[in-house]
Biopython code that builds the backbone (N, CA, C, O; Angstrom):
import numpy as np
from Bio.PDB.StructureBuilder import StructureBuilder

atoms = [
    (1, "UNK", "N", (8.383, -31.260, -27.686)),
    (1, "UNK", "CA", (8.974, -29.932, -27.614)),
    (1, "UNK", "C", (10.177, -29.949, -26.670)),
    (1, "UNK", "O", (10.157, -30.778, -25.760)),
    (2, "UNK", "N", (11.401, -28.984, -26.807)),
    (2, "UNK", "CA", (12.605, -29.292, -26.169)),
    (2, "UNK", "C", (11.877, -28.111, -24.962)),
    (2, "UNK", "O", (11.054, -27.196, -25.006)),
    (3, "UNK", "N", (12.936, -28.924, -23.684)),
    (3, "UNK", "CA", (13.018, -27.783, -22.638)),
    (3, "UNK", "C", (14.060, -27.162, -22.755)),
    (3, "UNK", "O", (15.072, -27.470, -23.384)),
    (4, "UNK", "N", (13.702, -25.713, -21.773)),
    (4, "UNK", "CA", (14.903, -24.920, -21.649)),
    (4, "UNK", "C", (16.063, -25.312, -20.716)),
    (4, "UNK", "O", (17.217, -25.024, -21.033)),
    (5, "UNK", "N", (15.745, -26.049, -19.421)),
    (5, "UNK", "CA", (16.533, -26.210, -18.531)),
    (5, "UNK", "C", (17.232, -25.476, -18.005)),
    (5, "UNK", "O", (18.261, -25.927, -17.502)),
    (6, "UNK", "N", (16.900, -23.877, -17.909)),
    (6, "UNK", "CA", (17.346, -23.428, -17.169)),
    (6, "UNK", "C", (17.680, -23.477, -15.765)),
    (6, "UNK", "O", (18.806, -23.379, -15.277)),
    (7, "UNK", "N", (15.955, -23.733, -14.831)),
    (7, "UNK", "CA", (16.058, -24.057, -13.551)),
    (7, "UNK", "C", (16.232, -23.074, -12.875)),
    (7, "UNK", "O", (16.821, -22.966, -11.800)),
    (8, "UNK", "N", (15.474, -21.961, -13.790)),
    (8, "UNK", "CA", (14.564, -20.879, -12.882)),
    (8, "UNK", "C", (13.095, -21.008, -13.630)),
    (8, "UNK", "O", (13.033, -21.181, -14.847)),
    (9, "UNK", "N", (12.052, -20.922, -12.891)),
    (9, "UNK", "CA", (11.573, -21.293, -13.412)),
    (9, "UNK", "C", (10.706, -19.485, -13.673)),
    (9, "UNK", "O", (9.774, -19.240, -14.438)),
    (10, "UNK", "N", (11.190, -18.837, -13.055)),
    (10, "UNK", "CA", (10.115, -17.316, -13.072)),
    (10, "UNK", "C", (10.791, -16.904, -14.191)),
    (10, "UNK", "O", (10.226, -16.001, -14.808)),
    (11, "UNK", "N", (11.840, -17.297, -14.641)),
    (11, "UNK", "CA", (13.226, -16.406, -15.681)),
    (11, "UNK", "C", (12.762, -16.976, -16.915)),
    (11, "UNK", "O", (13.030, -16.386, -17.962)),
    (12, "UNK", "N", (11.842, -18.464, -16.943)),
    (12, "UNK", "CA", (11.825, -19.358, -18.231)),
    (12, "UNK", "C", (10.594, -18.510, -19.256)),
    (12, "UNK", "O", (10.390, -18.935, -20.393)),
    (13, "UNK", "N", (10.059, -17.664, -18.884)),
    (13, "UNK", "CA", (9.193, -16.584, -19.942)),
    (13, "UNK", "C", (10.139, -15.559, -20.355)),
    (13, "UNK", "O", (9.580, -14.710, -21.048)),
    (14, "UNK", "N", (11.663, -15.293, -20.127)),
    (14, "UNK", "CA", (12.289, -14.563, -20.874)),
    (14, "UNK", "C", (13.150, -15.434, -22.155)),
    (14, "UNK", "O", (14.050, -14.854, -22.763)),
    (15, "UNK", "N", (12.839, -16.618, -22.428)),
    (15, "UNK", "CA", (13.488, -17.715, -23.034)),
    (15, "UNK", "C", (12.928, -17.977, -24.335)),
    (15, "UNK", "O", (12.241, -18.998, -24.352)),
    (16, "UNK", "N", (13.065, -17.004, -26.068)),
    (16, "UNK", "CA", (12.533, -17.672, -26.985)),
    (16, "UNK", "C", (12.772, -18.866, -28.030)),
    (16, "UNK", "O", (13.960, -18.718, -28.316)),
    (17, "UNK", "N", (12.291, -19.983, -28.768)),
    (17, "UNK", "CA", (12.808, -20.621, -29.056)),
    (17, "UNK", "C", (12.836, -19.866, -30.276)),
    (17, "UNK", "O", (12.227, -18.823, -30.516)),
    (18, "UNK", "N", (14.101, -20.920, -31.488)),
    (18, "UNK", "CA", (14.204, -20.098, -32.421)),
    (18, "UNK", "C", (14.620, -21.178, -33.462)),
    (18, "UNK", "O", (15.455, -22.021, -33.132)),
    (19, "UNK", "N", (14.005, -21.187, -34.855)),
    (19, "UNK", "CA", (14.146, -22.410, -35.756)),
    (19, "UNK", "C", (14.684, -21.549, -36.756)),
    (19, "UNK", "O", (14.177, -20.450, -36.979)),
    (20, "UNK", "N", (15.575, -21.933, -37.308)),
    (20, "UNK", "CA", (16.182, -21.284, -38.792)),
    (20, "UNK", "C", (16.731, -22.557, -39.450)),
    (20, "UNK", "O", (17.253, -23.456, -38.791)),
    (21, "UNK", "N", (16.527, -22.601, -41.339)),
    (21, "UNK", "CA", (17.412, -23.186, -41.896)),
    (21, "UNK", "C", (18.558, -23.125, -41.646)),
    (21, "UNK", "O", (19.108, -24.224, -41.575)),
    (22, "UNK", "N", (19.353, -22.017, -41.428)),
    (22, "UNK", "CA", (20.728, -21.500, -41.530)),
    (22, "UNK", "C", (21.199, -21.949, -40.477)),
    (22, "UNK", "O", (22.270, -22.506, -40.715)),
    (23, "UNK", "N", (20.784, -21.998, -38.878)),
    (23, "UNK", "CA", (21.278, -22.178, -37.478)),
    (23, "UNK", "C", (20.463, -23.548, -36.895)),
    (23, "UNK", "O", (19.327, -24.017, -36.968)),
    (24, "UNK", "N", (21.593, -23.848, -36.352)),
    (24, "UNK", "CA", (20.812, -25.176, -35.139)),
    (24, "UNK", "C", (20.293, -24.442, -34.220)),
    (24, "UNK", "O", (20.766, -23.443, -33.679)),
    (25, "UNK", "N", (18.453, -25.411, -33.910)),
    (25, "UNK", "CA", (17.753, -24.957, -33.326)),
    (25, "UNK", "C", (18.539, -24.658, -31.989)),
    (25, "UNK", "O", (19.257, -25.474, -31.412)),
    (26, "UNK", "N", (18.256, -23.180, -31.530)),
    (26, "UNK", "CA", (18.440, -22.536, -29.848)),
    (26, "UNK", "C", (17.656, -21.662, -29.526)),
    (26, "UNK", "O", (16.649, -21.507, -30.217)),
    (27, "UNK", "N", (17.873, -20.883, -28.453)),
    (27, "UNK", "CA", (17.120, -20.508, -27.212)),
    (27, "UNK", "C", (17.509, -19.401, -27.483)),
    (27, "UNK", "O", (18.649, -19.430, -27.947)),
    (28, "UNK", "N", (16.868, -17.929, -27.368)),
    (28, "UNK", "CA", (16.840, -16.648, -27.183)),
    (28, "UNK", "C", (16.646, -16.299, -26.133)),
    (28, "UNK", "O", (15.709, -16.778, -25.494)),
    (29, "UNK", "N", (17.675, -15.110, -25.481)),
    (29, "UNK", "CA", (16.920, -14.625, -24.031)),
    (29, "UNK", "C", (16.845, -13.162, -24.891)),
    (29, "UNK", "O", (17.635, -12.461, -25.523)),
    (30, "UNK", "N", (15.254, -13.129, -24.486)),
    (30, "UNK", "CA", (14.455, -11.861, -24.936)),
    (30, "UNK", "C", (14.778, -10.443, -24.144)),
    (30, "UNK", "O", (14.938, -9.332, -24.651)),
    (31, "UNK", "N", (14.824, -10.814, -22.766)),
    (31, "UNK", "CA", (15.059, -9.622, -21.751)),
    (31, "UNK", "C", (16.342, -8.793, -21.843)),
    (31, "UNK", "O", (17.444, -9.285, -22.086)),
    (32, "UNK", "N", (16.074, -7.308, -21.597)),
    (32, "UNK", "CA", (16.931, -6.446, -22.242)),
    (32, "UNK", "C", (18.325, -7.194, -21.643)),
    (32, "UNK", "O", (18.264, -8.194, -20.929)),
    (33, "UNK", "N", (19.325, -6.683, -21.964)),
    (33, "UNK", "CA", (20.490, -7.210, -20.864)),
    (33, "UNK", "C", (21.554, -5.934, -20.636)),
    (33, "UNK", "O", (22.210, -5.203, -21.378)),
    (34, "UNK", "N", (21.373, -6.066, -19.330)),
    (34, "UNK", "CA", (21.908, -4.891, -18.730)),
    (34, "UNK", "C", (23.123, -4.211, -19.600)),
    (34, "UNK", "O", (23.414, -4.893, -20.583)),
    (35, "UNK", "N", (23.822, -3.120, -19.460)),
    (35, "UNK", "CA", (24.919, -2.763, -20.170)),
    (35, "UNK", "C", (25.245, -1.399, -19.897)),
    (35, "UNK", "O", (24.298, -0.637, -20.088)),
    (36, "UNK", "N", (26.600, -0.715, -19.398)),
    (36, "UNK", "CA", (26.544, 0.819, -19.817)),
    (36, "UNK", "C", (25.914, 1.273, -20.634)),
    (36, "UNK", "O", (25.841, 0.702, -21.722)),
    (37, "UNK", "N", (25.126, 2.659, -20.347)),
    (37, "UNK", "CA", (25.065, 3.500, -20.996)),
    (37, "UNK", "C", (26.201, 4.446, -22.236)),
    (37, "UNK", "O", (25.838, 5.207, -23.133)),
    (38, "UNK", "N", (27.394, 4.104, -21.914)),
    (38, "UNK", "CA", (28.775, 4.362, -23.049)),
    (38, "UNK", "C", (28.629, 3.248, -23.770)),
    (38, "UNK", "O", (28.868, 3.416, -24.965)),
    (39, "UNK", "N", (28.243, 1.905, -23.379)),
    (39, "UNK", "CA", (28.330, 0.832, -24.623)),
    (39, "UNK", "C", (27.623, 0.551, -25.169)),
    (39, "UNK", "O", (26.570, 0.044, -24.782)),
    (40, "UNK", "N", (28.221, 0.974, -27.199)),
    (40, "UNK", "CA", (27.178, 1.043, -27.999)),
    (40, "UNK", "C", (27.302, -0.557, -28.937)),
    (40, "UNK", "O", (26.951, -0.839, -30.083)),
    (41, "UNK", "N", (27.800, -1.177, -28.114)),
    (41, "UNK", "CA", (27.954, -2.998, -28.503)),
    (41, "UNK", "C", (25.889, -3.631, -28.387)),
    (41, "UNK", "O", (24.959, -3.209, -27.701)),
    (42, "UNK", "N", (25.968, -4.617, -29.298)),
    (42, "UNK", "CA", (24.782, -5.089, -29.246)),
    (42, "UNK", "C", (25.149, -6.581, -28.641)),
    (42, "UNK", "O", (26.111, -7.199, -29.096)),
    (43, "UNK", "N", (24.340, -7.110, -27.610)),
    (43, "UNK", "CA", (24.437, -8.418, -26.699)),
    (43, "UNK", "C", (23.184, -9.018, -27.045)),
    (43, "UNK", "O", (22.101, -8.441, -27.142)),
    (44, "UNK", "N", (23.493, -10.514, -27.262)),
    (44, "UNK", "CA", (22.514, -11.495, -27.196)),
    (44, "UNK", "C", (23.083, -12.630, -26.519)),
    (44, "UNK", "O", (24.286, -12.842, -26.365)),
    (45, "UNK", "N", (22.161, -13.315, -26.141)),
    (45, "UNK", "CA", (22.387, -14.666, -24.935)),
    (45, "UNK", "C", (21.513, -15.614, -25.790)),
    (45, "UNK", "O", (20.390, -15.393, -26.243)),
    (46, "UNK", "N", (22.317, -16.771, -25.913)),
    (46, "UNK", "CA", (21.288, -17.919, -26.756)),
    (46, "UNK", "C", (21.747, -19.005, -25.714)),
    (46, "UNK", "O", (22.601, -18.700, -24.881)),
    (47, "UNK", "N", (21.406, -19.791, -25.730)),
    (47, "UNK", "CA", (21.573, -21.441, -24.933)),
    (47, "UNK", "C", (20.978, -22.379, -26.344)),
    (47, "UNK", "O", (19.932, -22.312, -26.989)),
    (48, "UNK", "N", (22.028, -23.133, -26.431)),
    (48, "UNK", "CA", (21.722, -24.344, -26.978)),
    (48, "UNK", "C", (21.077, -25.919, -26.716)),
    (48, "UNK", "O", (21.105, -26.059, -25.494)),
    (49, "UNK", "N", (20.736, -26.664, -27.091)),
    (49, "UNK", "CA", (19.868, -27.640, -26.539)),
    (49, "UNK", "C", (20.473, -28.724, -25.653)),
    (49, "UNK", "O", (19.876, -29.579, -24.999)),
    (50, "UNK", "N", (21.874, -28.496, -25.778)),
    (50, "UNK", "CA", (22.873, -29.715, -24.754)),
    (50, "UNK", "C", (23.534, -28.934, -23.770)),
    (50, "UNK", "O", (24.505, -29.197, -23.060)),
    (51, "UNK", "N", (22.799, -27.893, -23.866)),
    (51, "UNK", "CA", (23.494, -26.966, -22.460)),
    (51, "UNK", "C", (24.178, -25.728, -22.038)),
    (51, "UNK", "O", (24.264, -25.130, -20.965)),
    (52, "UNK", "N", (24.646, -25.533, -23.254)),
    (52, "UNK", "CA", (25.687, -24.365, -23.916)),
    (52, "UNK", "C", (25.195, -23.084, -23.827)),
    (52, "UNK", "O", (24.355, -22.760, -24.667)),
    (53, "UNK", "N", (25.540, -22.264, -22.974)),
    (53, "UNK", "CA", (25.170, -20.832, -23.011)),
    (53, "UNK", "C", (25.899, -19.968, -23.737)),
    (53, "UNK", "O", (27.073, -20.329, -23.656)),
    (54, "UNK", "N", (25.777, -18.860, -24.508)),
    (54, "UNK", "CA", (26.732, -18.291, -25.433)),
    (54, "UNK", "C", (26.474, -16.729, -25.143)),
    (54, "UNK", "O", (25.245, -16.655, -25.154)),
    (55, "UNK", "N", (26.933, -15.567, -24.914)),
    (55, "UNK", "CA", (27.349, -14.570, -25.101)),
    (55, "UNK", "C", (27.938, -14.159, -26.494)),
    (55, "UNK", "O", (29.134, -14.187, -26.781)),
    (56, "UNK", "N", (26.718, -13.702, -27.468)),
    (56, "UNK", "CA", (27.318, -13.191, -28.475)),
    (56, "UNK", "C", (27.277, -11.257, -28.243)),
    (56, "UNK", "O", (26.567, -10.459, -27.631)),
    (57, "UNK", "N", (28.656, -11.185, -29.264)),
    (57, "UNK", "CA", (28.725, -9.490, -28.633)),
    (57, "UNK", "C", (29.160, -8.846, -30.113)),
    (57, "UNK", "O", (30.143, -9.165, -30.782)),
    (58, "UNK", "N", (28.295, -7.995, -30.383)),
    (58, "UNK", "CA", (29.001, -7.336, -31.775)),
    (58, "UNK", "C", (28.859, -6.113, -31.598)),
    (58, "UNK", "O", (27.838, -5.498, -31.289)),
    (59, "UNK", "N", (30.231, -5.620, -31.858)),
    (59, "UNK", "CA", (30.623, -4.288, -31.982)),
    (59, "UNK", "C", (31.102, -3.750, -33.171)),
    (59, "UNK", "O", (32.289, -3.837, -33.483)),
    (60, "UNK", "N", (30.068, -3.071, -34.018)),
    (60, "UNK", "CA", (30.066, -2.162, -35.431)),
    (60, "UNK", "C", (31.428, -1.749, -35.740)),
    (60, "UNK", "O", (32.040, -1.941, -36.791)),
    (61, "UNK", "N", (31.902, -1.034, -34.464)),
    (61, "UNK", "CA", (33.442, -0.356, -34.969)),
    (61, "UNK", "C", (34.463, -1.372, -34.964)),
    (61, "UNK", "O", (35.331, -1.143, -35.807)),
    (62, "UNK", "N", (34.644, -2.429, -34.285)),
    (62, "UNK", "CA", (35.608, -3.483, -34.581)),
    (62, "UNK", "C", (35.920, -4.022, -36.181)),
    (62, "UNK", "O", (35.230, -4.401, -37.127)),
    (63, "UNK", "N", (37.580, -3.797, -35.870)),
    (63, "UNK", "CA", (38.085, -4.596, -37.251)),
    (63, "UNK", "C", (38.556, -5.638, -37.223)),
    (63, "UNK", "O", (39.063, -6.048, -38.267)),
    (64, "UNK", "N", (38.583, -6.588, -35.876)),
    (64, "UNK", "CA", (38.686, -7.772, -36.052)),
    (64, "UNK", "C", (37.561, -8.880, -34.677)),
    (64, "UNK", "O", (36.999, -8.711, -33.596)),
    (65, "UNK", "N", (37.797, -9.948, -35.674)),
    (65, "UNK", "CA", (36.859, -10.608, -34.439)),
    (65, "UNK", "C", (37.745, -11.363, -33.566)),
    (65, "UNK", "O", (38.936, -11.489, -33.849)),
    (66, "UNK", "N", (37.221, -11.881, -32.501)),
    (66, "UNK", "CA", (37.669, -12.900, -30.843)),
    (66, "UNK", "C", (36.693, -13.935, -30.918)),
    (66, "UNK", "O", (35.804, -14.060, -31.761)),
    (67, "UNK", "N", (36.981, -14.733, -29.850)),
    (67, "UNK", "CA", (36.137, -15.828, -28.915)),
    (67, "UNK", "C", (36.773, -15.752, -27.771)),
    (67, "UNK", "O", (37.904, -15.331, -27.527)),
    (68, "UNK", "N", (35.833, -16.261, -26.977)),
    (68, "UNK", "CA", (36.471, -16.005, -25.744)),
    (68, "UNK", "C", (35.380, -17.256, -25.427)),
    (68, "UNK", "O", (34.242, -17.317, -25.893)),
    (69, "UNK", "N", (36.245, -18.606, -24.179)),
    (69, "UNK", "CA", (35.471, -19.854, -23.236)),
    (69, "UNK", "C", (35.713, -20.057, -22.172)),
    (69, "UNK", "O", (36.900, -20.229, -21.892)),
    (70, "UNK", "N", (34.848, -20.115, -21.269)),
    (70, "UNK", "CA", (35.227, -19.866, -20.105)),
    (70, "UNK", "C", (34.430, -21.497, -19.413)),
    (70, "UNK", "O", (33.205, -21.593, -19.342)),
    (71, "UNK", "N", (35.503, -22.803, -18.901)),
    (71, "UNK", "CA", (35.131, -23.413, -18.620)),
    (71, "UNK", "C", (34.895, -23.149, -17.017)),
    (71, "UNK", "O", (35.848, -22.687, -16.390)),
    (72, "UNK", "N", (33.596, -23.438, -16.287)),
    (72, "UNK", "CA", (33.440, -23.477, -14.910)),
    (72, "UNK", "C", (33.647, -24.863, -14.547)),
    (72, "UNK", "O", (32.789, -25.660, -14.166)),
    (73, "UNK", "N", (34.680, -25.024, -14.684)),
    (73, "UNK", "CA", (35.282, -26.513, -13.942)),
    (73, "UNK", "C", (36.586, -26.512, -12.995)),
    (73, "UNK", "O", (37.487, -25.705, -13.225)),
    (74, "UNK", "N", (36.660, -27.270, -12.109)),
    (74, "UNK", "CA", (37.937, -27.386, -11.442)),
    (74, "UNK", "C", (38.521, -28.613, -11.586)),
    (74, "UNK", "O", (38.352, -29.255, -12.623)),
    (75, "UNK", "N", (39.638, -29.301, -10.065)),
    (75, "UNK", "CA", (39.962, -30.124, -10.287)),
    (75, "UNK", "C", (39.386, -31.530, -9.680)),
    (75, "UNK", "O", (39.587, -32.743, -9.729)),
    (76, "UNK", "N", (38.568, -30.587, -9.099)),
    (76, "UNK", "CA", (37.528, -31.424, -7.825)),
    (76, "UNK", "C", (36.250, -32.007, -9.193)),
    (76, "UNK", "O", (35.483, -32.817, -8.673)),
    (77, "UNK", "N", (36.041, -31.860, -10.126)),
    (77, "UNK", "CA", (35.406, -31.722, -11.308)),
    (77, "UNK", "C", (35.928, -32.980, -11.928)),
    (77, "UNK", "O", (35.241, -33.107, -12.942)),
    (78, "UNK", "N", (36.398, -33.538, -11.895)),
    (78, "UNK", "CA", (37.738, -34.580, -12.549)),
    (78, "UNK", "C", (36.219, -35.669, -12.391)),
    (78, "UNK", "O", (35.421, -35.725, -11.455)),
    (79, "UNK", "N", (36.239, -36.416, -13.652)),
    (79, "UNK", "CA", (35.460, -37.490, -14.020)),
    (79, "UNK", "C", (36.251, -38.826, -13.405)),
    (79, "UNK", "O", (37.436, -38.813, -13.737)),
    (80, "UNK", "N", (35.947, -39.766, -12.737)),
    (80, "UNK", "CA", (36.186, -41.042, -12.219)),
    (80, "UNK", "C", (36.794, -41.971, -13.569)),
    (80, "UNK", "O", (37.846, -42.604, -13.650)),
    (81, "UNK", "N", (35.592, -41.766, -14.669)),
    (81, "UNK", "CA", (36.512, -42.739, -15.702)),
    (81, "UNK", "C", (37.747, -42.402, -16.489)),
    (81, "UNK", "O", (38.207, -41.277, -16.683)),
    (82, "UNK", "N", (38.196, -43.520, -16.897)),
    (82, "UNK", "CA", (39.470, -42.677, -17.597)),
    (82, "UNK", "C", (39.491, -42.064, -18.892)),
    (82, "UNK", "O", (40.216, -41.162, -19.311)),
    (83, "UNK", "N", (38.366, -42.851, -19.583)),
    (83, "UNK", "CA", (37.901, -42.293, -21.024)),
    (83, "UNK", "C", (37.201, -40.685, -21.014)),
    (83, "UNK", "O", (37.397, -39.663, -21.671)),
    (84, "UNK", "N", (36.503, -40.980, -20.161)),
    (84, "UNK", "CA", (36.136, -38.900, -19.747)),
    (84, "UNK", "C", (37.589, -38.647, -19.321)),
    (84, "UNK", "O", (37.876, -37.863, -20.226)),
    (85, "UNK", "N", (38.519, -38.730, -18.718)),
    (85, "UNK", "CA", (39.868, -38.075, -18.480)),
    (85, "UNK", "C", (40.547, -38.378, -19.713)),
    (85, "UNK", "O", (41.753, -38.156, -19.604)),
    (86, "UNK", "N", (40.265, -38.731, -20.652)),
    (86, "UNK", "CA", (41.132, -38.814, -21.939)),
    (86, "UNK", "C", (40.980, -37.183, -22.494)),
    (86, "UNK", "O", (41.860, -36.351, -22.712)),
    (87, "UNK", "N", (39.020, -37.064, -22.670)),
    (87, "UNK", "CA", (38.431, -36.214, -23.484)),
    (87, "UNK", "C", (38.687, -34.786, -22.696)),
    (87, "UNK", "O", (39.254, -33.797, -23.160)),
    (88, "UNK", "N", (38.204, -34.921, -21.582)),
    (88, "UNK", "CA", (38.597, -33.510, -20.628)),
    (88, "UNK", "C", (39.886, -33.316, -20.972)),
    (88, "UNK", "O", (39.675, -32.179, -21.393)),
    (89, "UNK", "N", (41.125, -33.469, -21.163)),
    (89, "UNK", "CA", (42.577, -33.892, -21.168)),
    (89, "UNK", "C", (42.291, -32.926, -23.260)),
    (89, "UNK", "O", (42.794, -31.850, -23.584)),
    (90, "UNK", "N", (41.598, -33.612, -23.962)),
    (90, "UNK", "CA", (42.215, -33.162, -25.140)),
    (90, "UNK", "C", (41.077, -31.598, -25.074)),
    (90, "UNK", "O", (41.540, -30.506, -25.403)),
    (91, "UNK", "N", (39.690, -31.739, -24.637)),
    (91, "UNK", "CA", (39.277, -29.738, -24.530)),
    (91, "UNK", "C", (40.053, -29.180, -24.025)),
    (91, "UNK", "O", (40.327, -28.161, -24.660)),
    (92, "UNK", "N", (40.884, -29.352, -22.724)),
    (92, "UNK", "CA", (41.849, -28.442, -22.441)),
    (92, "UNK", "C", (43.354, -28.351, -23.465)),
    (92, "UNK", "O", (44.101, -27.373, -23.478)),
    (93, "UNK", "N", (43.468, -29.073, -23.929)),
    (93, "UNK", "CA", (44.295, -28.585, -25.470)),
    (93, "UNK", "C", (44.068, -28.126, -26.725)),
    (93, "UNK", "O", (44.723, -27.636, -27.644)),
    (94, "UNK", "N", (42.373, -28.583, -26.374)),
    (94, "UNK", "CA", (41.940, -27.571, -27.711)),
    (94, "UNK", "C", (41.859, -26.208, -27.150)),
    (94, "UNK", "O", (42.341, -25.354, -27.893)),
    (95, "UNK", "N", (41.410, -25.812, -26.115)),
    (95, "UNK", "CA", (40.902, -24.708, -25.702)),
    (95, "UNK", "C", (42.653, -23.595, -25.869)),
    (95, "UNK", "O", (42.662, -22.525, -26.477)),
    (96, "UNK", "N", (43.635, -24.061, -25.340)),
    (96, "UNK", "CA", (44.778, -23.990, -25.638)),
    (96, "UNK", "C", (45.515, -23.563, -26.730)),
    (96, "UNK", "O", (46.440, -22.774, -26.919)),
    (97, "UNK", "N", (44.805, -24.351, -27.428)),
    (97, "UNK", "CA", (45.367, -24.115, -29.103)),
    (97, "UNK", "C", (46.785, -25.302, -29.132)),
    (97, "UNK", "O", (47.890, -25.090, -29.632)),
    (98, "UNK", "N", (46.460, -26.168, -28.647)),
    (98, "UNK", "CA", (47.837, -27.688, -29.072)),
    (98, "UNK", "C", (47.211, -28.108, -29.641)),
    (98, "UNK", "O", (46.105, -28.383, -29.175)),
    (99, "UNK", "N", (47.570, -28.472, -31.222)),
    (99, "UNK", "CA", (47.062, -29.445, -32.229)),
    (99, "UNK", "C", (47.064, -30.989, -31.804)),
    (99, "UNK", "O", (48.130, -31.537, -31.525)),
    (100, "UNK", "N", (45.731, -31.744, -31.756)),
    (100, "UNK", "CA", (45.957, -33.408, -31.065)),
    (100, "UNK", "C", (45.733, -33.822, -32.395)),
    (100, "UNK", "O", (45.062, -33.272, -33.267)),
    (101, "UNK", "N", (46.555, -35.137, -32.440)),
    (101, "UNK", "CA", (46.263, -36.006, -33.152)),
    (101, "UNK", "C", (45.689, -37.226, -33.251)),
    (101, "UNK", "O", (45.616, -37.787, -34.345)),
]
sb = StructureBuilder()
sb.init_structure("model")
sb.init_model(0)
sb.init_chain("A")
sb.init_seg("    ")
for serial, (resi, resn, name, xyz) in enumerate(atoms, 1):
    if name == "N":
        sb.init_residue(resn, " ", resi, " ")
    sb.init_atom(name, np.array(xyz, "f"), 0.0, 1.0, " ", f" {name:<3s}", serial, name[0])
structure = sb.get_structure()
């Protein structure tokens, strides 16, 4: 069975797993999630199995969709090898939007 890895461990009973044909297996957070009372947006939090936390947000009245990524990295973050500084080097151009070749 996969863990959650969160690394709380009182928080890991708000964590469901979730199997679908359609989706790669992830993680549900069950617990309400906070929000104005004016916002009539629906929020879900999934985590994926390599680490990935996701904020999905759907709002009924919207006519178009976004993404939005927010890397928590700096420069102090910088990998020693150079092949991880290749790959870090091309997410920050994908994230960007520069086509690599």
């Amino acid at each position: 069975m996969s863990t959650i890895g969160i690394g709380v461990s009182e928080d890991a009973q708000n964590w469901r797993r979730h199997l679908s044909p359609k989706s790669p297996p992830h993680w549900v957070y069950t617990k309400a999630i906070q929000k104005s009372q004016q916002d009539d947006r629906d929020y879900r939090l999934i985590r994926l199995d390599n680490g990935l936390q996701a904020m999905l947000i759907h709002d009924a009245n919207a006519d178009k969709a976004a993404a939005s990524l927010d890397v928590a990295v700096g420069h102090l973050h910088d990998p020693v090898r150079t092949h991880c500084r290749c790959r870090c080097a091309k997410c920050v151009l994908l994230i960007r939007g520069v086509p690599i070749g």
